[in-house]
Structure formats: C-alpha cells, structure tokens
C-alpha positions as CSV (number, residue, x, y, z in Angstrom):
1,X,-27.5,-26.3,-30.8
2,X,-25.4,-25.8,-34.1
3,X,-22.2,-24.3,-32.0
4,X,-22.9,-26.8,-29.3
5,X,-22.7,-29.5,-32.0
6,X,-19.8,-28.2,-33.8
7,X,-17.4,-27.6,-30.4
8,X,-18.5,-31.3,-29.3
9,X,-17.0,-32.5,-33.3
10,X,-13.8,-30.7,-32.6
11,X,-13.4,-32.3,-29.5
12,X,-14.5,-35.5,-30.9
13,X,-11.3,-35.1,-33.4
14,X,-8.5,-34.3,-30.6
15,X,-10.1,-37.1,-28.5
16,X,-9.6,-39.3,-31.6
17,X,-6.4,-38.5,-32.2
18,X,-4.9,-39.1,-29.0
19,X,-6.9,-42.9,-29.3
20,X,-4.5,-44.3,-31.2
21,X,-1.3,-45.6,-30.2
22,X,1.0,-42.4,-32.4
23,X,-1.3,-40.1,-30.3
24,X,-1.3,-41.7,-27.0
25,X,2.6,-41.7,-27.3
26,X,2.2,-38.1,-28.1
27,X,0.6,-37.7,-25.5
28,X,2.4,-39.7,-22.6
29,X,5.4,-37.1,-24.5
30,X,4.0,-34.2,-23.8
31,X,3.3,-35.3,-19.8
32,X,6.7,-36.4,-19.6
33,X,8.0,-33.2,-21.0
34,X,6.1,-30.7,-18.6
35,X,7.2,-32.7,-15.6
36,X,11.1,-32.0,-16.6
37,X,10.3,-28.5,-17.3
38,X,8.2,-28.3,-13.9
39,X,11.3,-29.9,-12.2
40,X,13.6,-27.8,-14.1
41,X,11.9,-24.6,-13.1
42,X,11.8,-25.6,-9.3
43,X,15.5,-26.0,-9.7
44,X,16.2,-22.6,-11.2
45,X,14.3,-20.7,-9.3
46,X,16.0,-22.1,-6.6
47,X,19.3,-21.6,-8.5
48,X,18.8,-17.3,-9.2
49,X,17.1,-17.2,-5.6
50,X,20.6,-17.7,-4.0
51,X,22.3,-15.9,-7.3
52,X,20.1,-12.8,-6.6
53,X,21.9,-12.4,-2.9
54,X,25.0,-11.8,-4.7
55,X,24.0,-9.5,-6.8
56,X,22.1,-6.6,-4.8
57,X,23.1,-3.7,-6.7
58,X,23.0,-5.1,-10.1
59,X,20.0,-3.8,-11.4
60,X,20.2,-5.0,-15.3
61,X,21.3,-8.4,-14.4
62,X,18.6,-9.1,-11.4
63,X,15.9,-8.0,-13.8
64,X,17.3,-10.6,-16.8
65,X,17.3,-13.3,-13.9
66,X,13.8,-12.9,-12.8
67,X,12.9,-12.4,-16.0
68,X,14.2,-15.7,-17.4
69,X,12.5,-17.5,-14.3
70,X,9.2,-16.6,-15.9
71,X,10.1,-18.0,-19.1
72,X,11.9,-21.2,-17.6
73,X,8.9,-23.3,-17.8
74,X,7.8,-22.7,-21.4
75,X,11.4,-22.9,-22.7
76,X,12.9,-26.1,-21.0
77,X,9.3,-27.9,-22.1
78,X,9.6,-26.9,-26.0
79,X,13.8,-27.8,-25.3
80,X,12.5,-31.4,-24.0
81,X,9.9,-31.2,-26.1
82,X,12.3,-31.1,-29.5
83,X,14.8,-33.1,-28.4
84,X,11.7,-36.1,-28.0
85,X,10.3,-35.1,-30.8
86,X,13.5,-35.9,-33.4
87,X,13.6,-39.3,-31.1
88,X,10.2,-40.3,-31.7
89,X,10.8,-39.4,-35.6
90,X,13.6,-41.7,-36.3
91,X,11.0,-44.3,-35.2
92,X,8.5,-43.2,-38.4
93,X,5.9,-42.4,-35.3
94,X,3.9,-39.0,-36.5
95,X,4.6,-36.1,-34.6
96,X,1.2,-33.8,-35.5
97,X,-0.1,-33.4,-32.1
98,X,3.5,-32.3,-30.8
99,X,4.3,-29.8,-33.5
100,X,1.0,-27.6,-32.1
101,X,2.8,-27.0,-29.1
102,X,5.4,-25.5,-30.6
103,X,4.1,-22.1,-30.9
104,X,1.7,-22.3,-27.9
105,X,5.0,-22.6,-25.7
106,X,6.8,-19.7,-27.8
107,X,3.6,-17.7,-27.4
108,X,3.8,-18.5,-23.9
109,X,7.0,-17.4,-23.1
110,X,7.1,-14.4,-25.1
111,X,3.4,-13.0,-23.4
112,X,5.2,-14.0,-19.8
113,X,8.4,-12.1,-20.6
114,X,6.6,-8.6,-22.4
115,X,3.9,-8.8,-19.2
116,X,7.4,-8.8,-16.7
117,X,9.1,-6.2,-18.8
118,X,5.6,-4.1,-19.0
119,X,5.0,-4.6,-15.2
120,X,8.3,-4.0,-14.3
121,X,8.6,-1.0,-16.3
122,X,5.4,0.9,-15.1
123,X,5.7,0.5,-11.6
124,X,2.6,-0.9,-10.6
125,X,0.6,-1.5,-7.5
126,X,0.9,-4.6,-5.7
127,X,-2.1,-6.2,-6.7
128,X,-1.4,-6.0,-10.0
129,X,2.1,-7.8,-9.2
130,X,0.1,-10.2,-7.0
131,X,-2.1,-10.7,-10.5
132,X,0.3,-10.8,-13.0
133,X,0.4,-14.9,-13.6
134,X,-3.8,-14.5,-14.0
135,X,-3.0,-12.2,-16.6
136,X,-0.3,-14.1,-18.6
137,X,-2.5,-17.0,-18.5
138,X,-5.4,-15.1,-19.6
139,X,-3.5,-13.9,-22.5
140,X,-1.9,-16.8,-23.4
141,X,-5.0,-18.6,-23.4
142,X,-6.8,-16.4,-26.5
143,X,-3.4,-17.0,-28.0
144,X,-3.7,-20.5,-27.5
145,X,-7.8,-21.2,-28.6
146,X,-6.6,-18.8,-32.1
147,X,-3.6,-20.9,-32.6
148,X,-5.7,-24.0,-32.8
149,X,-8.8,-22.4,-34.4
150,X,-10.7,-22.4,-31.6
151,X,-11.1,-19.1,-31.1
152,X,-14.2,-18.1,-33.5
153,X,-16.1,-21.1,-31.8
154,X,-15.7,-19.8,-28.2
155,X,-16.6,-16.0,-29.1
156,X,-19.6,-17.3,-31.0
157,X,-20.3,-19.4,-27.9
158,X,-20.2,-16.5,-25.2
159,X,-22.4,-14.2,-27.4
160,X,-24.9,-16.8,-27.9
161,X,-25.0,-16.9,-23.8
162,X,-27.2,-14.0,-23.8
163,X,-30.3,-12.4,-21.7
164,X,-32.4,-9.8,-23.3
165,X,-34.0,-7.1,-21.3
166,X,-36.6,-5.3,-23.7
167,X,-34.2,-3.6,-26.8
168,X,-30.9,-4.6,-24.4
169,X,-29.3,-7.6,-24.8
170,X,-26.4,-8.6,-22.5
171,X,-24.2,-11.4,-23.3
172,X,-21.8,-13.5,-21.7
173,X,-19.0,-12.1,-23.8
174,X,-20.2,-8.3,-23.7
175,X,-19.7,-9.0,-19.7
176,X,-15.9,-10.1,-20.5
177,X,-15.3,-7.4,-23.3
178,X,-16.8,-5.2,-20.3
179,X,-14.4,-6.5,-17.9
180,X,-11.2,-6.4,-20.0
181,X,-12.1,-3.1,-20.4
182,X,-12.6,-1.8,-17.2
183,X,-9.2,-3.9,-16.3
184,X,-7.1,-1.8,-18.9
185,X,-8.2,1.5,-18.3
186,X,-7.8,1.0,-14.9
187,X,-4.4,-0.2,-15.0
188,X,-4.0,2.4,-17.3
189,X,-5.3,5.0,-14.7
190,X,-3.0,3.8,-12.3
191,X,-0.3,4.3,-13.9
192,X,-0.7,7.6,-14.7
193,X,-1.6,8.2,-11.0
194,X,1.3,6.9,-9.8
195,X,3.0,8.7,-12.5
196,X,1.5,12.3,-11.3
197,X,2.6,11.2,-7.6
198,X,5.9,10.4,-8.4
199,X,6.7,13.6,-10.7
200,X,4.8,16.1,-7.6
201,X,6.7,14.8,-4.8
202,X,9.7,15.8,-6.8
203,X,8.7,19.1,-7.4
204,X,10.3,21.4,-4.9
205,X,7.6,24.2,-5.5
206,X,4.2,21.8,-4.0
207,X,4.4,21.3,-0.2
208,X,3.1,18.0,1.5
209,X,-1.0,18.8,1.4
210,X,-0.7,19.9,-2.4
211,X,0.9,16.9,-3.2
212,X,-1.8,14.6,-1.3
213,X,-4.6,17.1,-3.1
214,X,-2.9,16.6,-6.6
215,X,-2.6,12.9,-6.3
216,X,-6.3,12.1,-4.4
217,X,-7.8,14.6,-7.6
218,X,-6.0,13.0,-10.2
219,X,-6.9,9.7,-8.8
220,X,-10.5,9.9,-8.5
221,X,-10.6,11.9,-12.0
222,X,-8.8,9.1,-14.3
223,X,-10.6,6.4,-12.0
224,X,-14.1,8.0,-13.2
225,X,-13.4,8.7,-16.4
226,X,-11.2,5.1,-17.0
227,X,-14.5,3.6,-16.0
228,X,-16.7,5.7,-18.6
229,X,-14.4,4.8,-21.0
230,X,-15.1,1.0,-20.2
231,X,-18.3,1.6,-20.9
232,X,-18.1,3.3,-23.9
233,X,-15.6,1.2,-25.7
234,X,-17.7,-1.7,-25.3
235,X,-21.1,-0.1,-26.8
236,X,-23.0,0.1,-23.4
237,X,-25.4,4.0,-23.6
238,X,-24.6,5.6,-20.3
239,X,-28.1,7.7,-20.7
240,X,-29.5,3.8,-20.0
241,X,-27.9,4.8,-16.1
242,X,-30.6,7.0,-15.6
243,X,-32.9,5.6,-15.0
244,X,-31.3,4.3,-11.5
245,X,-29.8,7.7,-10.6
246,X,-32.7,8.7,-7.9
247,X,-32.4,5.5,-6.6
248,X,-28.2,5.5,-6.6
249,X,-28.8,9.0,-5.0
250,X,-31.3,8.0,-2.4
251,X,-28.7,5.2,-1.3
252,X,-26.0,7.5,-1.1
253,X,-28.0,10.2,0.8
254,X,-29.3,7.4,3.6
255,X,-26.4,4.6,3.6
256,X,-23.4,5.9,2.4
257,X,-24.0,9.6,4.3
258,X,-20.9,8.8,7.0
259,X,-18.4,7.6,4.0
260,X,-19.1,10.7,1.7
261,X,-18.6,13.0,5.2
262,X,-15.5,11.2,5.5
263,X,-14.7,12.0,2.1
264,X,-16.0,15.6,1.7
265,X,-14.4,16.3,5.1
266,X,-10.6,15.3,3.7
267,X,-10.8,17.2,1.2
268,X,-11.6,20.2,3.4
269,X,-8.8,18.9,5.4
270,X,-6.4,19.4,2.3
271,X,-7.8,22.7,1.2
272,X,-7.4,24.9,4.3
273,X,-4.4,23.1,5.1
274,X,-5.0,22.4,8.7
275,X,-3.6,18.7,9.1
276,X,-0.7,18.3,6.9
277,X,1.9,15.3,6.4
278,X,4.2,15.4,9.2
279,X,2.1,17.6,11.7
280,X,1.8,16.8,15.5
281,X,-1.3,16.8,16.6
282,X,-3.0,15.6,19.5
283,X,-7.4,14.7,19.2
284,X,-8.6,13.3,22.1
285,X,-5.7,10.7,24.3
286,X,-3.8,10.3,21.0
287,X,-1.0,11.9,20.1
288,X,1.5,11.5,17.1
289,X,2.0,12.6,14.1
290,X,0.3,12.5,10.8
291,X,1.9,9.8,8.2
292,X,-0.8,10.0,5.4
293,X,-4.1,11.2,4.4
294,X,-6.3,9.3,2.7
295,X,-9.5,9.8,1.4
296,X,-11.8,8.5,4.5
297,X,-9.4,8.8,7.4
298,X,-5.7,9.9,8.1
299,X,-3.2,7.9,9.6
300,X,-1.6,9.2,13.1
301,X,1.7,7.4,14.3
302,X,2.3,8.1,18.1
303,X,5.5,6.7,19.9
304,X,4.9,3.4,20.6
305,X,4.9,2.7,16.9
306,X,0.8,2.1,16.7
307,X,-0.9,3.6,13.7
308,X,-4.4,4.9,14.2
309,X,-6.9,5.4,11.7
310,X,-8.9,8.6,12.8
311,X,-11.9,9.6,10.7
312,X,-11.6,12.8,8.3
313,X,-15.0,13.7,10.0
314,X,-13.9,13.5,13.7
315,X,-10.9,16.0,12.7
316,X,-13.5,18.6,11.1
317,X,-16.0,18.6,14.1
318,X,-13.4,18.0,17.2
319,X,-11.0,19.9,19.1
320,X,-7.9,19.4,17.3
321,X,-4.0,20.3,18.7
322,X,-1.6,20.6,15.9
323,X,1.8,21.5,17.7
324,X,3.5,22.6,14.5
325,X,0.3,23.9,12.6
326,X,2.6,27.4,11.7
327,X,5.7,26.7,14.1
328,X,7.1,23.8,14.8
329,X,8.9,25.2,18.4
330,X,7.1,23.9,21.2
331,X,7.6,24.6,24.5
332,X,7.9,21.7,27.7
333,X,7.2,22.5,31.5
334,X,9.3,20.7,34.0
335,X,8.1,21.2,37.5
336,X,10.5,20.7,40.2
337,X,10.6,21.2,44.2
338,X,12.8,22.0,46.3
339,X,13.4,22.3,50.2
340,X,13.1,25.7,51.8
341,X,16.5,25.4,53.2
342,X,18.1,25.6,50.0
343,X,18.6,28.7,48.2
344,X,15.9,28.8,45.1
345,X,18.0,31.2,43.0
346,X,21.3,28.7,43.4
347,X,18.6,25.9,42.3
348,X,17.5,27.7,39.5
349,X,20.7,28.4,37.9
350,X,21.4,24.3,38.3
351,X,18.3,24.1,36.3
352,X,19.5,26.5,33.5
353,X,22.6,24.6,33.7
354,X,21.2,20.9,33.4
355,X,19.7,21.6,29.8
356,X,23.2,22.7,28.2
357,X,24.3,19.2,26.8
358,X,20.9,18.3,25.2
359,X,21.0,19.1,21.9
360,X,17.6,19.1,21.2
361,X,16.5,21.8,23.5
362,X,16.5,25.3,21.9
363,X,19.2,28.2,22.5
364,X,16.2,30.7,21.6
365,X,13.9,30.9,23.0
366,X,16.5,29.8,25.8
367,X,15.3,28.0,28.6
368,X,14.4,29.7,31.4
369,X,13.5,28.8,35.6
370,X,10.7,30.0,37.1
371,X,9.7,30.3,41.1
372,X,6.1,29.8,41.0
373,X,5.1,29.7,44.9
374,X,6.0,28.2,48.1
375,X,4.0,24.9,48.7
376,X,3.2,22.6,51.5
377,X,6.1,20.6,51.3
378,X,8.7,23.1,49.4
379,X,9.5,25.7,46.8
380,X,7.6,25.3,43.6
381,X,10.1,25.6,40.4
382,X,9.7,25.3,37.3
383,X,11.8,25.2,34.2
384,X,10.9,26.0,30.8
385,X,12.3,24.7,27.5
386,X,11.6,24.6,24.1
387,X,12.1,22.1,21.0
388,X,11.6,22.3,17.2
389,X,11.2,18.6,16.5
390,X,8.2,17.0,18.8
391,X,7.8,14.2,16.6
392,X,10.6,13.0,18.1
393,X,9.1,12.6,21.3
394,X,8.7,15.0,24.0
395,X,8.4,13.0,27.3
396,X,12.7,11.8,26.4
397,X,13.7,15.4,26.5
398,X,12.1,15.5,29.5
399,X,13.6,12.5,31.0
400,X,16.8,13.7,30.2
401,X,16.4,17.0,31.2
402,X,15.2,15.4,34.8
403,X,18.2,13.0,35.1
404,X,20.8,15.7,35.1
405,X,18.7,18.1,37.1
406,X,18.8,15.0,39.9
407,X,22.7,14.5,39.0
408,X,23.2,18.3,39.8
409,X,20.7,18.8,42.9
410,X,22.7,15.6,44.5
411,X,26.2,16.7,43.5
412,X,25.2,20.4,45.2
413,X,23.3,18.8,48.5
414,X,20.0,20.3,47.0
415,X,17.3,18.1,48.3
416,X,14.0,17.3,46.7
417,X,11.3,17.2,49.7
418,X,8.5,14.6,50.2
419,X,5.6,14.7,52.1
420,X,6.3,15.2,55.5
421,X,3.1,14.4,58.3
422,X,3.2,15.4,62.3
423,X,1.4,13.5,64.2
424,X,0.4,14.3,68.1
425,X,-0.7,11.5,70.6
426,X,-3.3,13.1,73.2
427,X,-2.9,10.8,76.6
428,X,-5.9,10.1,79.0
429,X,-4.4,12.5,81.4
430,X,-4.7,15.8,79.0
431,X,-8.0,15.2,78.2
C-alpha cells in the first residue's frame, strides 16, 4: 500500500502542475509541438521516399536517409519545442515542465538511430525488422521513467507483484527480466546463425547438404543454449525443471511423435546425403526440384512454379527418384511411328538429325534411333536423348525435339499413320 500511495503522490504533483494556467500552457505547447513534428515527419518521409528512387546504388547515403527518418520525429519536436520555449520565456511564463522533455526527445532519437545502425549492421531476420519500433519504444521508455525518477518506483512495483510457490517466488518483474533475457540471447543467437550461414555458403570446400547440416546444428545449438542462458542470467535453478521432465517426455513420446520423426528424419536426410539442394527428384505425382531443407519438411519446386512442402518422414519411408542423385545426365524417350511404306532407316537418320540445333541435348552420350517393332498401324521408333540440366524441364526438350522431327518427316513426305479401321457390310443375300 506504501508504493501504491507514493506512485498516486507523484502523480498527484504532475497532475498539479499542469492545473495551473503556466502548466496548462505547457501543456497545450507540448501538443502543439508533436503535431508539427508528426506532420513534419509525414512530409519527410514522403520527401526521401521519392529521393531514395534516385539514389539506388548509393549505399552510404540511402542508409543516412532512412536513418534520419527515424530520428525526424524526436528532432523536429525538441526544434519546435525550443523555438516555443524562448517565446513563452520572453512572456516570464515558467518553462519547468518543457525543459523535461528535452532529454527524453534526445534520448529518443539517439536509442532510434543506435537501434537502425545495430539492426542494419547485423543483418537480422525480418521479424526483428518488423519489431524494431517495439524495441526503441521499449528502450526509450526505461530511459524515460529514470529521467524523471520514476524508475525505482516502477521496479519496486513489479517485484512486489509477486506469487510464491513454496521456497519459489515469481514476480511480475522476474517475468520481464526473464523475457529481456530470453529476447537478447536470442537475437544474439541469430545473429551468429546467420553469421555461420553466411561465412559456409562462401566456403568453396562445403557442398549444399553440409552447409544446410552446419547451419540447422548451429541453429538449434545457440537456440538451446541462448535459452539456458536466459535462465540462468536471471537466477531461475534449472534442476527446479525436473521435476516436469517425465511429464515433458511422455508429451513428446505420445503428441509430438510425428514432429520429432520429421525432425530426426531430416537430419538423416542431411547425413547420407540422399536429397540435396538442387536435386530432381520425383515422390509420388510430384516432380521438381529441391529448393531448401528445413527441419520438418523440404521444399520441392516443380515447373509450374508451385512449391510443395513434403514431410522429411515421407522421403525416408517412400520410394524416392532423384534424377541427379550422382549424375545429373538423364536420358528422354521419344516414341515416334511411322508408315510401313517409308523407309525406317531414312526415318531414323531424320530423327538423329532433328536433335542437332538443340543445345540442351547431349553430344555424348549422343542421341541415338531405335526400331522397336512393327505395330498395328506402323513402325515403332524411337529416339533416345540425353540432358545434363532436368531442372530445366524435360517435357520442352521434348517438345522441341518433336516439332522438328514433324518439320523434317513433312519436308521428306514421311508420314505419321493413324488408326486405320475396315469395315465389311454382310447383305441379306450372303447370309
């Protein structure tokens, strides 16, 4: 009741001083002033929005101009803020209540700016870009209640916000400390995640699946360990964990048994180096090729441009065909038929011929024409070619391959049979 009562005095005395007439036209000041600067932001950010098009390759001076829209705010309000100020003094009108905000807007502008340069400078993920303002704000807020004096009040407050479980005790502000630690080393781990990714897929000496190994490893490790480091940094016993570890286990063996297959099975996947990065595979009707792995499911690309998300665990247990799993050269059947009163070998050598210009079909293994039997309707040929890049696609090669062959078979008078049918009428009179 003590804190309570002392918080409600302080706010008694900044609701007093903005009471009086000096305070009120403070405070009417201090409006004023933050609607310029609001207005004055709007404008300059719509100002370096169109500058920025301008300027696409200069790095240095994009980064001062974004930059300087995150200090716009805070900077034109203490501008407008002095400027009224030394008006409002030549009057004899007291000025207290406008000389605090003075170093909250400084502070302000100097936490937005180092967060921009920090952020900026490590690279992060795009939720921590996406959270960036929260942070400022958080930042500049503990700034703002120590600038005042507030700030012993409000910690006192938050620990006295407090449950106790037998010897534990868990506050309202242990829960924060615990947060803003688990938020930092996180951030932290990130970064050095991204950091090892960055550095291995510039090394020329790890292929593809290394690479996803090194970077999946070193994720999970300095995700695990940022976390016990939370923990410890704020004074919480991990041996008070065990107590739930049966039950966590339990959980894990009954609900979570499909995720941690998922899991186990990619990195199995990365290990014996079956599915790699760029591989063309084919599992059931899909086939594309591989764009990532990740650590429940990989991602499969096929030619239409649709990304499917196929379970680690459906690659381990189903039949799997990975057309470049140790050579990329795959080979393509193109059936063709011909009448029997053209001459097969003739048609053949039209075949050989029609896969010359296409510079993704292979010199060796060169293609090749095969008779493969003499059918209903005509002779069964067949040409065989090979490519090295099936990612590519393979059914365009062969509709290239087929528009020349019918170029050449009507340029020669080589036709292509259909179905043909006779069909006998029996009259009345032959029965």
């Amino acid at each position: 009741m003590e804190l309570i009562d002392n918080l409600l005095q302080i706010l008694e005395q900044w609701f007093n001083r903005f009471a009086t007439i000096e305070g009120g036209i403070q405070l009417l000041t201090v409006i004023g002033c933050g609607t310029l600067a609001a207005v004055s932001h709007k404008k300059w950010q719509l100002f370096i929005t169109r500058l920025l098009g301008d300027l696409e390759k200069q790095d240095f001076i994009q980064f001062l101009l974004r930059g300087s829209n995150r200090i716009a705010f805070p900077m034109s309000m203490l501008l407008y803020l002095i400027a009224t100020r030394f008006i409002i003094e030549q009057f004899g009108i007291s000025v207290a209540v406008l000389n605090v905000f003075t170093p909250l807007l400084l502070s302000m502008a100097a936490i937005k700016f180092t967060i921009y340069v920090l952020r900026t400078g490590f690279s992060p993920s795009p939720a921590l870009k996406a959270w960036e303002g929260f942070i400022s704000l958080s930042v500049w807020g503990i700034v703002a209640l120590h600038l005042i004096g507030w700030l012993p009040d409000v910690i006192q407050a938050l620990d006295d916000l407090a449950i106790s479980f037998g010897d534990s005790r868990l506050s309202l502000l242990s829960i924060l400390q615990l947060l803003l630690a688990v938020v930092f080393f996180v951030v932290m781990a990130s970064w050095l995640t991204r950091l090892i990714e960055k550095q291995a897929s510039r090394s020329p000496h790890i292929n593809a699946s290394m690479q996803v190994m090194l970077t999946k490893i070193s994720k999970f490790s300095l995700y695990g360990l940022a976390i016990l480091f939370a923990l410890k940094s704020v004074g919480i016993d991990l041996t008070a964990f065990a107590v739930f570890s049966g039950a966590i286990g339990v959980g894990i063996g009954f609900g979570l048994q499909r995720i941690f297959s998922n899991f186990i099975s990619g990195f199995i996947l990365l290990f014996d180096r079956s599915i790699r990065p760029g591989d063309v595979i084919s599992i059931g009707d899909r086939f594309g090729w591989v764009q990532s792995l990740h650590a429940r499911y990989v991602v499969v690309k096929d030619r239409d441009g649709v990304e499917t998300l196929i379970p680690n665990e459906n690659l381990i247990t189903s039949e799997v065909t990975n057309w470049s799993y140790s050579d990329r050269a795959v080979r393509t059947r193109i059936p063709v038929q011909i009448s029997y009163d053209d001459d097969p070998e003739f048609a053949m050598n039209l075949l050989i011929e029609a896969t010359n210009d296409k510079p993704r079909i292979l010199k060796s293994p060169e293609p090749a024409a095969r008779l493969l039997g003499f059918g209903d309707n005509g002779i069964d040929l067949e040409l065989r070619i090979w490519i090295n890049d099936p990612e590519e696609g393979v059914a365009n090669v062969v509709s290239d391959v087929n528009l020349s062959i019918w170029k050449s078979f009507k340029e020669h008078n080589i036709s292509i049979p259909f179905p043909q049918r006779d069909v006998r009428i029996v009259s009345e009179d032959n029965k």
